[in-house]
C-alpha positions as CSV (number, residue, x, y, z in Angstrom):
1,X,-20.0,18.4,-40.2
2,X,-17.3,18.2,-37.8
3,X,-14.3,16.1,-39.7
4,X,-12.8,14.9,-36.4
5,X,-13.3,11.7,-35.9
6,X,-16.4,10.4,-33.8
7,X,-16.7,8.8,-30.0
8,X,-19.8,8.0,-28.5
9,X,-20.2,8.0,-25.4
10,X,-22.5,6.2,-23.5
11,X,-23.7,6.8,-19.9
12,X,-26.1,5.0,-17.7
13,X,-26.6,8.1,-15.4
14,X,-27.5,11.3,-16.2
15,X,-24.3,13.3,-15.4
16,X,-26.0,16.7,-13.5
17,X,-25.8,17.6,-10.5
18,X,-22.2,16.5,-10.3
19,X,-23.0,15.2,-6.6
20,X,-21.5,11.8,-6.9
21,X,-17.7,10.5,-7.4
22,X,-18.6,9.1,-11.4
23,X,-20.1,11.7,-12.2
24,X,-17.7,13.9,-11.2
25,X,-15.0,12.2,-13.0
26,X,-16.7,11.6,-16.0
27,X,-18.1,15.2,-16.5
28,X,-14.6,16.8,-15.8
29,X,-13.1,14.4,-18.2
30,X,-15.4,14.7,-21.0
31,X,-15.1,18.3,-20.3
32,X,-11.8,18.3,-20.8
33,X,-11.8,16.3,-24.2
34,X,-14.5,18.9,-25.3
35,X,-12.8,20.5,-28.3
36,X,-10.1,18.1,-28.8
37,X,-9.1,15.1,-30.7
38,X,-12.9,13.8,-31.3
39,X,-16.7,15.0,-31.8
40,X,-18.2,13.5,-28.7
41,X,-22.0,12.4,-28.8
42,X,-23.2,11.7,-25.5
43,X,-25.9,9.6,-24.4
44,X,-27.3,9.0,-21.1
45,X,-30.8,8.6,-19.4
46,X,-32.8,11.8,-19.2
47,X,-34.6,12.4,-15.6
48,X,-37.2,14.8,-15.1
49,X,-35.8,18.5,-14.9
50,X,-32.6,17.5,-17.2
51,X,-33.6,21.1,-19.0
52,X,-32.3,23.0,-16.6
53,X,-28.4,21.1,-17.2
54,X,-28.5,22.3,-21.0
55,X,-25.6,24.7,-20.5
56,X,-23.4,22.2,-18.6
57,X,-24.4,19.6,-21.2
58,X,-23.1,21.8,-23.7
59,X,-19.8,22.3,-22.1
60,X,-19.0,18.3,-21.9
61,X,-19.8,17.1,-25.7
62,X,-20.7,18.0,-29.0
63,X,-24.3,16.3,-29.3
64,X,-26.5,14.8,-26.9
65,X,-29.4,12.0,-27.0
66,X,-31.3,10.6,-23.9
67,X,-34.0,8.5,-23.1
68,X,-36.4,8.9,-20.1
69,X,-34.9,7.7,-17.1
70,X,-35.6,4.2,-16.4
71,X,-37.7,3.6,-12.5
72,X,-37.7,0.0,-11.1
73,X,-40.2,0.4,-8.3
74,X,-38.9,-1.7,-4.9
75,X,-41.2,-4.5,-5.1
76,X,-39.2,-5.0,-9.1
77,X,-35.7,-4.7,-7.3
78,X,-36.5,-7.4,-4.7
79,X,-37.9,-9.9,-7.3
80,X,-34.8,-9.4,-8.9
81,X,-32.4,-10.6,-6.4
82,X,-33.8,-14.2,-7.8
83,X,-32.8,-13.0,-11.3
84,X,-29.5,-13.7,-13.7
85,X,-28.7,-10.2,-13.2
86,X,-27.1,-8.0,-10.4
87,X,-29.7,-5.7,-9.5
88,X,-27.8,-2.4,-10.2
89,X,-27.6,-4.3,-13.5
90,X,-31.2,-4.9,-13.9
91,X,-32.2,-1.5,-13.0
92,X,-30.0,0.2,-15.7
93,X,-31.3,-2.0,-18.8
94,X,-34.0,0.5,-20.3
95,X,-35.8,-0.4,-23.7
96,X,-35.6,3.1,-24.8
97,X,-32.0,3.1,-23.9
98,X,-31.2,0.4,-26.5
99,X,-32.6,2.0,-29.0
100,X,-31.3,5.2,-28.5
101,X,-27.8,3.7,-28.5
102,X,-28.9,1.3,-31.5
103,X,-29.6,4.5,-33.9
104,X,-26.5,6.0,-32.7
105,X,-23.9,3.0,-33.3
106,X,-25.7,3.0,-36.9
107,X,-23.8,6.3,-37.2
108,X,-20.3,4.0,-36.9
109,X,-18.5,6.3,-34.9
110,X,-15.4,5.4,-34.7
111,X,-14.9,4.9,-30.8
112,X,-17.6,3.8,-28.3
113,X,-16.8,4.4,-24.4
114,X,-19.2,3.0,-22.2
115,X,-19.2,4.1,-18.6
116,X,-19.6,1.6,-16.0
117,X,-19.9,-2.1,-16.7
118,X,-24.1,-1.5,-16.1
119,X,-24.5,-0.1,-19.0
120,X,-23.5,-2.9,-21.1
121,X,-27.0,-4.0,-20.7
122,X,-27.7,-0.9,-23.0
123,X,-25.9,-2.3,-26.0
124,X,-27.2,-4.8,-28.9
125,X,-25.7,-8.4,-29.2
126,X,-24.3,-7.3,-32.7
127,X,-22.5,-4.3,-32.6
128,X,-20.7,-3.0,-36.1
129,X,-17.1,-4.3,-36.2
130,X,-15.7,-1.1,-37.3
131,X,-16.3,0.8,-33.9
132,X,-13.8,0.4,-31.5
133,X,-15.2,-0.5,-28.4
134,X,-13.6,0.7,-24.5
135,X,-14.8,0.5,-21.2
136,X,-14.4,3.1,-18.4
137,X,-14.6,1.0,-15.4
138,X,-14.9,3.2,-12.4
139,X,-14.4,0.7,-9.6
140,X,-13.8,-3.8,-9.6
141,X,-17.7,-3.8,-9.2
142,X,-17.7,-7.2,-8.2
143,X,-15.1,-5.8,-5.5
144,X,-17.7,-3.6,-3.6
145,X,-20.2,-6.6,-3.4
146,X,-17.6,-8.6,-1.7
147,X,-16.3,-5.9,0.5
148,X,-20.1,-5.6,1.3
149,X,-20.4,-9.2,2.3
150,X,-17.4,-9.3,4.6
151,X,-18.9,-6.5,6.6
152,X,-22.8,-7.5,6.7
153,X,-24.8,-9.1,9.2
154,X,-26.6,-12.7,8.5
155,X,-28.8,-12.7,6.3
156,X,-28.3,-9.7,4.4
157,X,-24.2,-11.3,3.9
158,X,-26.1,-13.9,1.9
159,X,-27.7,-11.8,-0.2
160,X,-24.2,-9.9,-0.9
161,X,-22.6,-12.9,-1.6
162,X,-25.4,-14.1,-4.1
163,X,-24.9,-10.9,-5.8
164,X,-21.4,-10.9,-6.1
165,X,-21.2,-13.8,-7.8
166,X,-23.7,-12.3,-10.3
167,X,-21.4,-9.7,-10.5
168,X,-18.3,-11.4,-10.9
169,X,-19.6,-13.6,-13.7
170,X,-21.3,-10.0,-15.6
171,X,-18.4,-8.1,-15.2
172,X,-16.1,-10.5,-16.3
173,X,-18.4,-11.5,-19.6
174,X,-18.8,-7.6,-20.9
175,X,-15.2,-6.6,-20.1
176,X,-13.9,-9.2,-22.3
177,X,-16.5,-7.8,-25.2
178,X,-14.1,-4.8,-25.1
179,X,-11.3,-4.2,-27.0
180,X,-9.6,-1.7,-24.3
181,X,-10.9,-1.0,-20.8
182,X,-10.1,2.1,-18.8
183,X,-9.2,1.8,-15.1
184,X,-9.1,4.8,-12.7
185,X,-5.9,3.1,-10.8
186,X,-3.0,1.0,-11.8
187,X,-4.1,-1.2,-8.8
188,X,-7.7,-1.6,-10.2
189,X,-6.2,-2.1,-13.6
190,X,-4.2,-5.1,-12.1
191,X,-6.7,-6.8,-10.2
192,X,-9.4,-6.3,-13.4
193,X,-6.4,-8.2,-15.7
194,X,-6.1,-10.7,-12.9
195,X,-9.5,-11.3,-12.1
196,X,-10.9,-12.0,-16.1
197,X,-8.0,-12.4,-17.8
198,X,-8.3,-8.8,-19.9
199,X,-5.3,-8.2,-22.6
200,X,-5.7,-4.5,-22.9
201,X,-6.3,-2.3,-20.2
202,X,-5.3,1.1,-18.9
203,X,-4.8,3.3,-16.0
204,X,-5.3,6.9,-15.8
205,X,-5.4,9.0,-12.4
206,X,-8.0,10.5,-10.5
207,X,-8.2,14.0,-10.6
208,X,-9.4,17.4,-8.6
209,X,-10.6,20.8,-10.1
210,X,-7.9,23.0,-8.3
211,X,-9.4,26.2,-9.3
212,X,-12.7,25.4,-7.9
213,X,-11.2,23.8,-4.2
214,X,-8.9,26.3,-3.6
215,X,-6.3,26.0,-0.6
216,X,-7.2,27.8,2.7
217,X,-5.0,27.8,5.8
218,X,-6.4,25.5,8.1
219,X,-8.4,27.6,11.2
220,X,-6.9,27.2,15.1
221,X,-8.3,23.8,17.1
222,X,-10.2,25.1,19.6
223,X,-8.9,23.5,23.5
224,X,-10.5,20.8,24.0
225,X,-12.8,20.4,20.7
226,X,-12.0,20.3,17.3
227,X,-14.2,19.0,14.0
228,X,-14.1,16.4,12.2
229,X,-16.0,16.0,8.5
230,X,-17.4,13.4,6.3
231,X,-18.5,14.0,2.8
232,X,-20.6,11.8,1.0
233,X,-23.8,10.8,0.0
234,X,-25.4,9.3,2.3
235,X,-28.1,7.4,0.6
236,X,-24.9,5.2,-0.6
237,X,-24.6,1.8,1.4
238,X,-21.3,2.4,1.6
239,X,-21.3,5.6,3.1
240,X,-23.9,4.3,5.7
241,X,-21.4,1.5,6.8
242,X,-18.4,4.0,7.0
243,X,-20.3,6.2,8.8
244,X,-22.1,4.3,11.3
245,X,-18.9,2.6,12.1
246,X,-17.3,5.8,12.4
247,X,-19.8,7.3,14.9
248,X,-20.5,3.6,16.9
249,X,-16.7,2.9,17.2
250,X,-14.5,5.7,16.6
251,X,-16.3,8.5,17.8
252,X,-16.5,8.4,22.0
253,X,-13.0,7.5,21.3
254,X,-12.6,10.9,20.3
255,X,-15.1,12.6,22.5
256,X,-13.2,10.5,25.8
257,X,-10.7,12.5,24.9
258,X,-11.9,15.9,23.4
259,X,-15.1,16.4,25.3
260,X,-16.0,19.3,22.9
261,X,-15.0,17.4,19.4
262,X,-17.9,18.2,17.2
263,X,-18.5,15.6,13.5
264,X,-19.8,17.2,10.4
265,X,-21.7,15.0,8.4
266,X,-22.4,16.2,4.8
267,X,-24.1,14.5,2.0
268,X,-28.0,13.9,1.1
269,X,-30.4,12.1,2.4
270,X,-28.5,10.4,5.8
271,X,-31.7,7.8,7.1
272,X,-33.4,9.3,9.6
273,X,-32.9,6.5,12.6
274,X,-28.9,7.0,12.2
275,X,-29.5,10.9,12.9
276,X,-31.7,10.1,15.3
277,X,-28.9,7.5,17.3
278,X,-26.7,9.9,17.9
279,X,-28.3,13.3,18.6
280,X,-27.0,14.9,21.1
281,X,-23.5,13.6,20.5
282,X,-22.2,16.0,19.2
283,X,-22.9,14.8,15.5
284,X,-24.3,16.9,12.8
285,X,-25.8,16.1,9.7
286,X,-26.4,18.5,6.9
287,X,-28.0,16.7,4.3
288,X,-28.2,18.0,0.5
289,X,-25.9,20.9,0.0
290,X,-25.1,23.1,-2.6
291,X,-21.7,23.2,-2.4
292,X,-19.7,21.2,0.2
293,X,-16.5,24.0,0.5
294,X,-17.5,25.8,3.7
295,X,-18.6,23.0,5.4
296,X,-15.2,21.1,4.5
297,X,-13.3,24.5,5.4
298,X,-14.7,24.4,8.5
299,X,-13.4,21.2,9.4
300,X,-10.0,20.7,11.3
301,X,-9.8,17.3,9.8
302,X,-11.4,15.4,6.7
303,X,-12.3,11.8,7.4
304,X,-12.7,8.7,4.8
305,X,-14.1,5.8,7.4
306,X,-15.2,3.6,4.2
307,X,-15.0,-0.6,5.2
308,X,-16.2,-0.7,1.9
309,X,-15.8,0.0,-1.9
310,X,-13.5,0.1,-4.8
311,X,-12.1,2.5,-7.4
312,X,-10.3,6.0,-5.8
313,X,-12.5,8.2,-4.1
314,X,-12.3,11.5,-5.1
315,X,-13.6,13.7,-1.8
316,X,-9.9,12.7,-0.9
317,X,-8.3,14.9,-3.3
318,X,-11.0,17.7,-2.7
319,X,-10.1,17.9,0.9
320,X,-6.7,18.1,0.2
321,X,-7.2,20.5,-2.1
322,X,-9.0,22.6,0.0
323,X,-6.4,22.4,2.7
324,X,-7.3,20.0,5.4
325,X,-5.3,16.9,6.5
326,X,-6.7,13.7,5.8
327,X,-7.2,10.4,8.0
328,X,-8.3,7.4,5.9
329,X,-8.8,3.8,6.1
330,X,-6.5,2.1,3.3
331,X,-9.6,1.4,1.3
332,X,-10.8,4.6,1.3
333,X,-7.3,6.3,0.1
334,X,-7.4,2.9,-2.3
335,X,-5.7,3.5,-6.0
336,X,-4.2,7.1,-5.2
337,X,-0.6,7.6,-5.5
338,X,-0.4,9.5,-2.3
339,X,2.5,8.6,0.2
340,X,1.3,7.6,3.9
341,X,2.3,10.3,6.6
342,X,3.3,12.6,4.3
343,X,0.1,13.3,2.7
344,X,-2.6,11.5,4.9
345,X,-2.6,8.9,8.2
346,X,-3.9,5.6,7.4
347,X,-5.9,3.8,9.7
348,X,-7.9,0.7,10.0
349,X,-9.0,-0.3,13.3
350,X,-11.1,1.4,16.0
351,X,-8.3,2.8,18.0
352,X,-6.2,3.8,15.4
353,X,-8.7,6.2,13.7
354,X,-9.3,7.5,16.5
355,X,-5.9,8.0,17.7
356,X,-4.8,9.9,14.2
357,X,-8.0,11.8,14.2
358,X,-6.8,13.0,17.9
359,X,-2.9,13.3,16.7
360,X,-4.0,15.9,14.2
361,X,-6.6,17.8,16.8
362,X,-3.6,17.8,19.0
363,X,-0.9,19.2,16.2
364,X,-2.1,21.3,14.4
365,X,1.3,22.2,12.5
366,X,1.4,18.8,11.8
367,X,-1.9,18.6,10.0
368,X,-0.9,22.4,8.5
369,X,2.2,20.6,6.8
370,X,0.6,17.2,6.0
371,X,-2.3,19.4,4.0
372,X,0.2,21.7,1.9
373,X,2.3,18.8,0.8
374,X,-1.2,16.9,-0.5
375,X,-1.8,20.3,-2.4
376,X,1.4,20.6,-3.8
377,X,1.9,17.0,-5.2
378,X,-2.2,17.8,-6.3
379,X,-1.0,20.6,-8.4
380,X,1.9,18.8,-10.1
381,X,0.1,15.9,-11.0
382,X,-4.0,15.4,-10.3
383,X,-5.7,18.5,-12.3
384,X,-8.5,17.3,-14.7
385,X,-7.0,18.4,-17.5
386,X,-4.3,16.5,-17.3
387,X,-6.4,13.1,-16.6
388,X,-8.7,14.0,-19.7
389,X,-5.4,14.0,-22.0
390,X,-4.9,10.7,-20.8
391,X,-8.2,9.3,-21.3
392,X,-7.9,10.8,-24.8
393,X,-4.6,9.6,-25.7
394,X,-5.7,5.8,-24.4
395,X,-9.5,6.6,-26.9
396,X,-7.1,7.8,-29.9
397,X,-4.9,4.5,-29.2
398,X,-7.8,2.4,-29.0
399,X,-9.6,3.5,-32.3
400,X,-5.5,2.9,-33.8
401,X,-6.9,6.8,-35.4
């Protein structure tokens, strides 16, 4: 028996394939604390297949418990837009999940992190006063509902609005159950504080697995063309919006002007009527890939259209890392400590993404230098090692062990 003492960690997504932004974070962090300061139990639904992730699973904690992977079937999802709940809420709580996290808080380990505000719903009303409980809040969730509602048409804006409400009132009722949250930005740290009054919370930085995206030198722009690429999964409503608007605004911008300009769109499952609307454009979409390097390498440009969404989005850092200069709304480049111009072009209207995208094509030195700076500052500062002894310093503070 391991005389460290014990977190528990609990997840409300299974954590393999790493082919989402919090899982990617969460699985490099906990990978990093593997083998230090605690003896990590983690616990997280269990989809069919999970088997086959034994081996990564191993590599991330010390001991893991599941339960079978809750399914809310649509018809269940749209009666519970009338419910108390937000429905990414509802769709987490699992009956099996409690219990699985009931035996295991019996245990009293000394430290409980619980990913994602969702999977409060998880937890019993009376939990044992001697575990010190912290939440690792990914994004403001109540944030991306709002976002969401500024950008929707009538009458799905209504529904956004309803739900961020919900939102608001959940998050703001299970964060202040904790006694330390976790942020993944100073700037979400402050709003959270701001928003529900929280007393404790933290910051860490977002971080990039540097030996994985490695740095190539950016290839020549060919006269005339050029590509630009998106990564992302695109069964996420945010990566829809970013997308569409990327492609119905932004795009003949760049085509006016590069006739040959070719956009990469990777990430799974992109709905069928959007690949449809612009075939023949000059658009391509990949769908599920196993690994998303050569299609980034391939790239002359990595783009971040996102209207919507909160948190830091990690595909940033991996393009950087990889070597290709980065143009990026302000929310999607939201919460990383990344200097404008230096290290990626902002830009938030129509025109102006357009016109940075096209400043880049155009000068390609210029993009050469903005990417190598970006990998540099990614090396001093972003590895995932270096976040994980963060997030274990803030744990070890927490439980006061």
């Amino acid at each position: 028996m391991s005389s460290r003492p014990r977190l528990l960690f609990v997840s409300p997504r299974f954590l393999f394939p790493m082919d989402e932004g919090g899982k990617i974070r969460t699985a490099n962090i906990l990978r990093g604390l593997k083998d230090g300061a605690f003896d990590i139990t983690l616990a997280s639904p269990l989809p069919e297949g999970w088997e086959a992730h034994k081996d990564e699973i191993a590599a991330i904690c010390d001991h893991f418990v599941g339960w079978p992977a809750p399914h809310m079937p649509f018809h269940l999802k749209l009666l519970a837009l009338g419910g108390k709940l937000p429905v990414p809420v509802a769709t987490d709580w699992s009956e099996e999940g409690c219990a699985v996290v009931q035996a295991e808080l019996k245990r009293r380990p000394e430290v409980m992190v619980v990913d994602f505000p969702h999977a409060d719903v998880l937890l019993p009303l009376a939990l044992p006063g001697a575990t010190r409980r912290v939440m690792f809040t990914h994004n403001v969730e109540a944030e991306i509902f709002e976002r969401h509602a500024s950008v929707a048409r009538f009458p799905m804006s209504l529904i956004w609005r309803s739900q961020s409400r919900k939102m608001r009132r959940f998050e703001g009722e299970a964060l202040r159950n904790y006694h330390h949250v976790i942020a993944v930005s100073e700037r979400d740290a402050k709003a959270l504080t701001a928003a529900y009054g929280l007393r404790s919370v933290s910051a860490i930085d977002t971080g990039v697995d540097l030996d994985f995206y490695r740095f190539s030198a950016p290839r020549a722009v060919p006269e005339a063309g050029g590509r630009i690429v998106f990564c992302g999964a695109m069964n996420s409503r945010s990566n829809i919006d970013g997308v569409t608007w990327l492609l119905e605004a932004i795009w003949p911008l760049v085509r006016k002007a590069r006739p040959a300009a070719e956009a990469l769109i990777v990430g799974r499952n992109p709905p069928d009527d959007l690949v449809a609307r612009f075939a023949g454009q000059g658009v391509r979409f990949t769908g599920f890939v196993d690994d998303i390097r050569e299609h980034v390498e391939s790239g002359d440009v990595s783009v971040i259209p996102l209207r919507v969404g909160s948190g830091t989005r990690i595909k940033a850092f991996e393009a950087m890392a990889l070597g290709r200069p980065v143009v990026s709304t302000r929310i999607g480049i939201e919460g990383l400590d990344i200097t404008e111009g230096e290290h990626f072009l902002p830009a938030d209207g129509e025109a102006e993404f357009a016109a940075a995208i096209l400043a880049l094509l155009e000068d390609a030195p210029r993009g050469a230098a903005m990417a190598q700076a970006a990998r540099h500052l990614l090396e001093a500062r972003f590895s995932w090692s270096h976040v994980a002894r963060q997030f274990e310093a803030i744990c070890l503070k927490a439980g006061m062990i």
